[in-house]
N, C-alpha and C positions, 0 to 999 in steps of 0.2 A: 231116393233115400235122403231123410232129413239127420245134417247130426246136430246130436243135440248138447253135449258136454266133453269138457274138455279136461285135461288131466296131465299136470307137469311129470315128469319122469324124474325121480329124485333118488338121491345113495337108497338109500334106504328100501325102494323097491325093487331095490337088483337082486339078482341070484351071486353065485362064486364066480360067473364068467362076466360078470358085470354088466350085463343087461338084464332086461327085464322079468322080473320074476313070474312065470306063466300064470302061477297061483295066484299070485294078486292080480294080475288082469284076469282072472278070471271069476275073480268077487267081485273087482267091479263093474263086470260085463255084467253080474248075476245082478248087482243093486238097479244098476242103470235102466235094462230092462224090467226087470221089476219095478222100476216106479214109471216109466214108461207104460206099461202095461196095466197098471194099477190106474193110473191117468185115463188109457184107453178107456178101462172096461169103467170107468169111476165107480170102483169098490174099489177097499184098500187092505181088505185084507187078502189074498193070496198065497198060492205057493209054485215052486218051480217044479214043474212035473217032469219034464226033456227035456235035454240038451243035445243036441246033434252032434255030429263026429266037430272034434277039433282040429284043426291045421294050424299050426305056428306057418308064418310064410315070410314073415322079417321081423328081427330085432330093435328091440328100439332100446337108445340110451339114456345117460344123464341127461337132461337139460331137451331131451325132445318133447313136444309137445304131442300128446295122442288126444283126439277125436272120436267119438261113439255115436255111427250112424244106426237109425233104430226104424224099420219100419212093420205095420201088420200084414200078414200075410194070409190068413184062417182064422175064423172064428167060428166057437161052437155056443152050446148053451151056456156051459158056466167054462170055456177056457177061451183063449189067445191063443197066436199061434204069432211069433215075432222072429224076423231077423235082425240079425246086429251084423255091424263091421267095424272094424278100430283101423285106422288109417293115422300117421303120421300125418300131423297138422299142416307141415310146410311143405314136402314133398308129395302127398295124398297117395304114399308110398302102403298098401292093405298090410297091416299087422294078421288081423286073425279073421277071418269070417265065422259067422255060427249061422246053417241055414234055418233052423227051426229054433226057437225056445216056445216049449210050449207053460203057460202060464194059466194055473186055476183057481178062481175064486172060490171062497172060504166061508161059510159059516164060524162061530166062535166052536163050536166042536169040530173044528177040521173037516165037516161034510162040505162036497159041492153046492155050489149056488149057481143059479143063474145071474148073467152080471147084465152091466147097460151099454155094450159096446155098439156104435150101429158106424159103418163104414161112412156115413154122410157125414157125422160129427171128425172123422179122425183127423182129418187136416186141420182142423180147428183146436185140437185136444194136444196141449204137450208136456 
């Protein structure tokens, strides 16, 4: 797994116990693969279809650095199939895992498409 973006932990993304607010790591799980994804299949427009079970597995605070590994896993005619992991930059301590996001390409009326993802290009693609 390659990561690919990093992300300061600041006030402002805590909850009331002063770590990190789940919800917002879990928009920017949503953006990160999504443009990952979007990369893969090089169509840009999509949507998030599934998201698989979530486990919190460690908190992260002010001033930590988190990390967004992203790799494919399936691919169909017009979807993606992506994992993520968020690990703690210094320590490579796993925040959250997501085994599946699956991700569909879009026509402008919301119908599927077929996309151009082919797995020889993905190492090349970020």
């Amino acid at each position: 797994m390659k990561y690919y973006t990093r992300r300061w932990i600041r006030p402002n993304d805590l909850n009331a116990a002063n770590r990190l607010f789940g919800g917002q790591l879990l928009c920017w799980i949503d953006e990160e693969a999504a443009i990952y994804a979007a990369c893969q299949m090089k169509h840009q427009t999509l949507v998030t279809k599934y998201i698989s079970e979530i486990d919190f597995m460690a908190p992260a605070k002010t001033g930590d650095v988190v990390e967004f590994g992203l790799e494919v896993t399936d691919a169909g005619r017009t979807s993606l199939t992506v994992k993520c992991q968020v690990r703690k930059k210094g320590s490579q301590e796993s925040i959250i895992t997501i085994e599946r996001m699956v991700f569909v390409a879009v026509d402008a009326s919301g119908r599927p498409v077929p996309h151009q993802y082919s797995p020889n290009d993905a190492k090349q693609v970020a």
